[in-house]
SETOR-379374 format. One record per residue (C-alpha): residue number from 1; y, z, x. Coordinates in steps of 0.2 Angstrom, whole numbers, plus 5000, padded with zeros to 4 digits. Each point is the difference from the previous one (the first is absolute). Layout:
# SETOR-379374
resi_v_w_u
NUM_Y_Z_X
...
END
This chain:
# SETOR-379374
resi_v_w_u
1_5043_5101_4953
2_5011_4982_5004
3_5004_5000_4982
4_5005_5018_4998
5_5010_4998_5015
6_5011_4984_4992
7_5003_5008_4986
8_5006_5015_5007
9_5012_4991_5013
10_5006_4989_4983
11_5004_5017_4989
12_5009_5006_5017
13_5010_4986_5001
14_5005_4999_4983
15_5016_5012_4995
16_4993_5006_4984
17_5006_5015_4989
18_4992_5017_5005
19_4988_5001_4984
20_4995_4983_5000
21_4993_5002_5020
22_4984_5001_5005
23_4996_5012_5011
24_4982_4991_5002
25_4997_4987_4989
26_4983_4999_5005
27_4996_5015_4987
28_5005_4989_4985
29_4984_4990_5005
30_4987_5008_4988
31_4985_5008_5009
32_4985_4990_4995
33_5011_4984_5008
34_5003_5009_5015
35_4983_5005_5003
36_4995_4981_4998
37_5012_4998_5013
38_4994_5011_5012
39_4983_4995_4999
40_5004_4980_5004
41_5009_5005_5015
42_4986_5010_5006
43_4988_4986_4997
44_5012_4987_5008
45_5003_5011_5015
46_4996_4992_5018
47_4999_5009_5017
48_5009_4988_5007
49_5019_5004_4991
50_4995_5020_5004
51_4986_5011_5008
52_5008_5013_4986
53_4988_5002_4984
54_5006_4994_4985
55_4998_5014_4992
56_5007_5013_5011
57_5015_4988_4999
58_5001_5002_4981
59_5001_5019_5002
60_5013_5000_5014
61_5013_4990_4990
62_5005_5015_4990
63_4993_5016_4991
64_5000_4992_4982
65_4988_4983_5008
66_4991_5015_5011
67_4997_5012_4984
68_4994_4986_4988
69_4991_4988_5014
70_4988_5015_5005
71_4995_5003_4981
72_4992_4983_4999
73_4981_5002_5007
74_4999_4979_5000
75_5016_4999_5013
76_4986_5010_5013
77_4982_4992_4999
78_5003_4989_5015
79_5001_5005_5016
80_4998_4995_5019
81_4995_5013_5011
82_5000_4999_5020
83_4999_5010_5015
84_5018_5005_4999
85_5002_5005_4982
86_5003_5017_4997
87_4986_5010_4990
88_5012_5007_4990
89_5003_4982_4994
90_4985_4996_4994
91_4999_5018_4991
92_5016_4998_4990
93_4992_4980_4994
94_4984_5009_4995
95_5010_5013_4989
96_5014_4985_4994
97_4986_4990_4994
98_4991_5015_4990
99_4983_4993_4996
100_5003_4983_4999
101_4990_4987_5012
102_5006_4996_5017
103_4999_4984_5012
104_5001_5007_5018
105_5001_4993_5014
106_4997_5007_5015
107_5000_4997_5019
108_4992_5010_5011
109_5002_4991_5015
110_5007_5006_5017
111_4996_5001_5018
112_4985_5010_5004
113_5009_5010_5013
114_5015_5006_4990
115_4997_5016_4993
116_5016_5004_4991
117_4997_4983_4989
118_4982_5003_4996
119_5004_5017_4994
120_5013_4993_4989
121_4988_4988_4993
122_4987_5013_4996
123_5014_5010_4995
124_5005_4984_4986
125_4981_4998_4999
126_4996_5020_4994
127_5016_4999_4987
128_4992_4983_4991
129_4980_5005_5001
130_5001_5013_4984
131_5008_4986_4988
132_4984_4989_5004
133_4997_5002_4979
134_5015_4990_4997
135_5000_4988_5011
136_4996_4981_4993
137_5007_4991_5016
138_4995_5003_5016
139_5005_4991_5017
140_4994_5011_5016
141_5003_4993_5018
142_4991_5009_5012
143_4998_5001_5019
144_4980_4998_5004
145_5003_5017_5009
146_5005_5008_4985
147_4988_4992_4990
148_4985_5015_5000
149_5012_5013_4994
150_5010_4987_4985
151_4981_4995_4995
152_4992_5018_5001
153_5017_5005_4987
154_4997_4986_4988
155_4981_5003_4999
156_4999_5013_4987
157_5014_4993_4990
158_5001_4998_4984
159_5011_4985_4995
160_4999_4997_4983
161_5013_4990_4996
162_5003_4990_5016
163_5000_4980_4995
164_5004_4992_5018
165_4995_5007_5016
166_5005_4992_5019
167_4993_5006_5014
168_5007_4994_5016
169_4996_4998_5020
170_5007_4991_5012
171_4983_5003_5010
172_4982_5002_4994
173_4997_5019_4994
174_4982_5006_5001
175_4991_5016_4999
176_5008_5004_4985
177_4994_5009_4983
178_4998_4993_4983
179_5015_5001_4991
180_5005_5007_4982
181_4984_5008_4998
182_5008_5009_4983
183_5000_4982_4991
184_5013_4986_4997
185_4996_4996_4981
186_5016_4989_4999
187_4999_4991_5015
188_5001_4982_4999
189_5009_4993_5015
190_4993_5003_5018
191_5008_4993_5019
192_4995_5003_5014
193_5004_4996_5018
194_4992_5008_5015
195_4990_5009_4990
196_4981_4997_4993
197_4996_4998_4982
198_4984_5009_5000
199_5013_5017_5001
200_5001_4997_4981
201_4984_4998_4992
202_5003_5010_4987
203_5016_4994_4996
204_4992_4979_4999
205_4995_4997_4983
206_5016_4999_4990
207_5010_4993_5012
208_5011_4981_4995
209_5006_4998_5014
210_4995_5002_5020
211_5008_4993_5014
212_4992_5004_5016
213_5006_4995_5019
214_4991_5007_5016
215_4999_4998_5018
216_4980_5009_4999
217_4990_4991_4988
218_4983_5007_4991
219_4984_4990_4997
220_4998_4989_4987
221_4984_5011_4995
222_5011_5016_4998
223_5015_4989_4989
224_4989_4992_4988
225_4993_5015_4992
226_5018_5006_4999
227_5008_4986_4993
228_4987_4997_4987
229_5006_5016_4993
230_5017_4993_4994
231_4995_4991_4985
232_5019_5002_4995
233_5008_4994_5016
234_5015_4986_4995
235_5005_4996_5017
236_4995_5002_5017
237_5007_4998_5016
238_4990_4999_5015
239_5011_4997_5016
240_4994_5002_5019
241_4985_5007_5005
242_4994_5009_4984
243_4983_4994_5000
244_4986_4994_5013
245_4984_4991_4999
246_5003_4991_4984
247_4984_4988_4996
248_5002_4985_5004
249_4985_4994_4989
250_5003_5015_4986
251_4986_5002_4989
252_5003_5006_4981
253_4995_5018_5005
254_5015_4998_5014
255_5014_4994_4987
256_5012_5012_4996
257_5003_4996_4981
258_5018_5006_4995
259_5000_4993_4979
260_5021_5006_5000
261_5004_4994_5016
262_5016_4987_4995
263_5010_5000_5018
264_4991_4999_5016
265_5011_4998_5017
266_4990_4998_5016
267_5006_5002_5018
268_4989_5002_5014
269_5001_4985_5016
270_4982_5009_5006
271_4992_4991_4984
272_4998_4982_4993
273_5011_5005_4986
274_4986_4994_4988
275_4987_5010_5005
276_5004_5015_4991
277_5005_4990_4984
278_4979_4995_4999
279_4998_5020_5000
280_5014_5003_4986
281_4993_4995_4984
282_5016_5001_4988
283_4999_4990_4982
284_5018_5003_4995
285_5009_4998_5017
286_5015_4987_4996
287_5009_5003_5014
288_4994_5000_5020
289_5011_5003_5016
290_4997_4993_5018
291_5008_5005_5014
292_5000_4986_5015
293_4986_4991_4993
294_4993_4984_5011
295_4989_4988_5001
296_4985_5010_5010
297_5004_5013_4985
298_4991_4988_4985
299_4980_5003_4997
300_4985_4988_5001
301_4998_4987_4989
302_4986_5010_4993
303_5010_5013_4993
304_5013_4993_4990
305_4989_5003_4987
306_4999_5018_5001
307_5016_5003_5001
308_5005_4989_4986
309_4988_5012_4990
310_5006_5016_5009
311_5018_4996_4995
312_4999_4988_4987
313_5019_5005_4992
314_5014_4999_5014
315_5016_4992_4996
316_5010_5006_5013
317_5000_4995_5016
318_5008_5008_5013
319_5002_4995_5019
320_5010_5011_5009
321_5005_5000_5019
322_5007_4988_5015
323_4983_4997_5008
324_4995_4994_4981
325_4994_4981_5003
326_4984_4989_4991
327_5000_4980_5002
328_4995_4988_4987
329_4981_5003_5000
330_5003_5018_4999
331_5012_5002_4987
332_4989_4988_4988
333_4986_5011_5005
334_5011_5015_4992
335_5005_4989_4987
336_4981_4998_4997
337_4995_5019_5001
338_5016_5007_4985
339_5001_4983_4991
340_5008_5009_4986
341_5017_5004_5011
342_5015_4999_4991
343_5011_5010_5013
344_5003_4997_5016
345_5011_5012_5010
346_5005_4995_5018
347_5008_5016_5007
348_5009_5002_5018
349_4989_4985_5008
350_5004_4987_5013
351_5011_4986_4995
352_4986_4989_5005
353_4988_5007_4988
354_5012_5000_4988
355_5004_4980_5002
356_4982_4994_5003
357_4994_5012_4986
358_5012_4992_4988
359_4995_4982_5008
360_4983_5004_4994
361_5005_5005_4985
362_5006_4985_4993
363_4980_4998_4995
364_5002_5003_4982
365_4981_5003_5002
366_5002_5015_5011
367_5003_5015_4986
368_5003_4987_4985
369_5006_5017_4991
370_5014_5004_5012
371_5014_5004_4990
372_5010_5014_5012
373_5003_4996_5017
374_5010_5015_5011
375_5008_4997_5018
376_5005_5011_5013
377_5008_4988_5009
378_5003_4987_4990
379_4993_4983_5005
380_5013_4987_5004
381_5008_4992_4985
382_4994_4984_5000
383_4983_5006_5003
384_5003_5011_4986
385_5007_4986_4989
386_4986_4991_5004
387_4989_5012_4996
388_5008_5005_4984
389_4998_4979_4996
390_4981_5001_5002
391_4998_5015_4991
392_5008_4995_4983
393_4996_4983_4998
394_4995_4997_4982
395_4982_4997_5004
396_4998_5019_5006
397_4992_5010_4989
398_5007_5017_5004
399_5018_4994_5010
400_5009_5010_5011
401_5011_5014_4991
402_5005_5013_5010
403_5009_5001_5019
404_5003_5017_5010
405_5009_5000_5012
406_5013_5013_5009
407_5018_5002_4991
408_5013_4993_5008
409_4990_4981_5004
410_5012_4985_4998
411_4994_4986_4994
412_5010_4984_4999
413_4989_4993_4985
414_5003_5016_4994
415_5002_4991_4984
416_4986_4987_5001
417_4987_5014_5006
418_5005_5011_4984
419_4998_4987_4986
420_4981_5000_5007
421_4995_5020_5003
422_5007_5014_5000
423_5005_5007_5014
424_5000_5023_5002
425_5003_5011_5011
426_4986_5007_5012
427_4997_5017_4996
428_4995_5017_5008
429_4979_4996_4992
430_5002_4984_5009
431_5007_5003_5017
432_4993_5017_5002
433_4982_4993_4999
434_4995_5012_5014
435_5004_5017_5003
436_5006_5013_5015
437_5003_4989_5016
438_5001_4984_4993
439_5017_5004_4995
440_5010_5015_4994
441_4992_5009_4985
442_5014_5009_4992
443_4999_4987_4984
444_4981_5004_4996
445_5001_5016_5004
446_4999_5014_4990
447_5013_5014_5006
448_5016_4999_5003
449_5005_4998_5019
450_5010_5017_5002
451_5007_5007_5015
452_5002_5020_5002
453_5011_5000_5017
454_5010_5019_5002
455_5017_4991_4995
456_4990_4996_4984
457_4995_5019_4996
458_5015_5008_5002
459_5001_5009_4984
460_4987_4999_4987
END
């Protein structure tokens, strides 16, 4: 639209002949370009330029963007719904997006005393529910009082093309009924926060991908048979209090064995972090995430062993969080339980851990395989040229490659620091290690953030 509008004022301001003007030069742009047009400024739209839906905007521009923008089903397959958006919005997406697959999201949430809103939610909520057959994204934020009658809606369901499904409380929900009863044969990504897994057995065994964050944790003896379902599960997330009474002492009939598992990101401050890692028995698991982890967080002596054994493949590791501190002894004991790290990501730590875990790291024994180091902070530089200096010194047998660290970081051996690694910019996998309330989520999440305010509905 900025560019339609410059050209416009520059064939304005030009004193042309009658039949060589343009009356709207836009129209010698051929359709198929157009289109491609329209669809990258949906994608780059942001809710903080407009509350307006981007493609409302396209068909209030004029009547030949309105006529051709509403014949193109893809322009309409995403859409944020809330407790003020109109039904008869969500009706006239349905029927612009034909039978084409739909990311929703929707936002159920309002105060509990305010009639007029809930019955515009459960006005928004009745228009959406008969698409359920096309949806493939799902992101639903509920109230726990609204809970019972969202989950006794979804539990006959049939969702058979639904990929990704989030389901979100800001408080615990209980009493609720299993969900999607009618199957989800294509469902592979799974989060949910404020809500128990066990909601979704049927639903378990294809899944890749679980991220799970709760505030009312279930036993050990009820997650274990669960879990050892997933036998395709990539990556898992397990933050707060998902799970209680983990063994401390875990026998092999108590290990949950995960044979896909490559990403594991832990977060719980009621736990040793380690403890659950001697439950989780994952052979292909390169790449392990720890949230504040400390020195009263490492395991016996006695059970480095299994845990070498349980996840003999990690790479990567992660420690995340301003509480994140381990000393010497501890950090050669970490060194001793993933020998094999060649990744070490410090993300959003204390600029003490930071220094004294680079001081440590001038060991070349400590991860002789290092190659990558990332920093969020960075270190201070002549730490870091230090550092650099001991890690790629010819007798090394795998030197040190690779820095990450956040763009824009000057260096005033810029030069010096660059003939030794290379040095990239953090990104998104890197800094996002954790999701929800560690940090906004826009950037891993699926949906777009869309905002349906009246001012943005006026005409559809």
């Amino acid at each position: 639209m900025f560019l339609y509008t410059r050209v416009a004022s520059l064939v304005r301001s030009k004193k042309l002949e009658p039949d060589t003007y343009l009356a709207c030069p836009i129209e010698s742009i051929p359709v198929e370009i157009l289109l491609l047009i329209f669809e990258e400024y949906c994608r780059a739209w942001s809710k903080t330029k407009t509350c307006s839906l981007p493609e409302l905007l396209l068909t209030q521009v004029c009547a030949y963007w309105r006529a051709l923008a509403v014949q193109v089903p893809t322009l309409w397959t995403t859409l944020t719904i809330t407790s003020q958006t109109p039904s008869h919005v969500v009706v006239a997406y349905l029927q612009r997006s034909q039978q084409l697959s739909l990311d929703l999201e929707i936002d159920l949430r309002h105060d509990s005393v305010d009639i007029v809103k809930r019955e515009q939610a459960l006005a928004a909520w009745t228009a959406v529910k008969p698409s359920s057959a096309r949806w493939r994204r799902l992101d639903v934020q509920i109230n726990p009082h609204d809970a019972s009658f969202v989950s006794e809606d979804l539990q006959q369901l049939g969702v058979p093309r639904l990929q990704e499904l989030r389901i979100s409380s800001a408080s615990h929900v209980s009493g609720i009924t299993k969900v999607f009863e009618g199957g989800t044969p294509s469902l592979k990504s799974l989060r949910l926060s404020g809500m128990s897994v066990q909601h979704f057995g049927s639903s378990l065994r294809q899944l890749t991908h679980l991220h799970l964050t709760s505030n009312c944790p279930i036993h050990y003896s009820v997650f274990q048979p669960l879990m050892s379902r997933m036998t395709n599960l990539q990556e898992l997330v397990l933050r707060s209090r998902v799970v209680e009474g983990w063994p401390l002492y875990p026998t092999p009939e108590d290990v949950i064995n995960l044979p896909s598992l490559m990403v594991l990101k832990l977060s719980d401050r009621r736990w040793p972090l380690f403890i659950p890692l001697l439950s989780i028995s994952a052979p292909v698991l390169h790449t392990l995430s720890l949230y504040d982890l400390v020195a009263h967080d490492l395991p016996e002596a006695s059970t480095e062993y299994h845990l070498r054994e349980n996840l003999p493949s990690v790479r990567k590791l992660i420690l995340k969080g301003k509480s994140s501190y381990v000393d010497d002894v501890s950090f050669a004991q970490v060194a001793r339980i993933f020998p094999a790290i060649d990744h070490l990501a410090l993300l959003d730590v204390d600029a003490i851990f930071i220094r004294e875990s680079s001081r440590i790291m001038h060991q070349t024994t400590i991860w002789p395989k290092l190659h990558t180091i990332t920093m969020t902070p960075v270190v201070a530089e002549d730490i870091l040229c230090s550092l650099i200096s001991a890690r790629t010194v010819p007798t090394t047998k795998t030197p040190l490659k690779i820095l990450v660290v956040p763009v824009p970081t000057r260096f005033k051996k810029i030069g010096w620091i660059s003939q030794q690694i290379s040095i990239e910019e953090c990104d998104d996998n890197d800094t996002l290690a954790f999701p929800s309330s560690d940090r906004a989520d826009s950037s891993t999440h699926p949906f777009h953030q869309r905002s349906t305010s009246p001012a943005s509905v006026l005409s559809v």
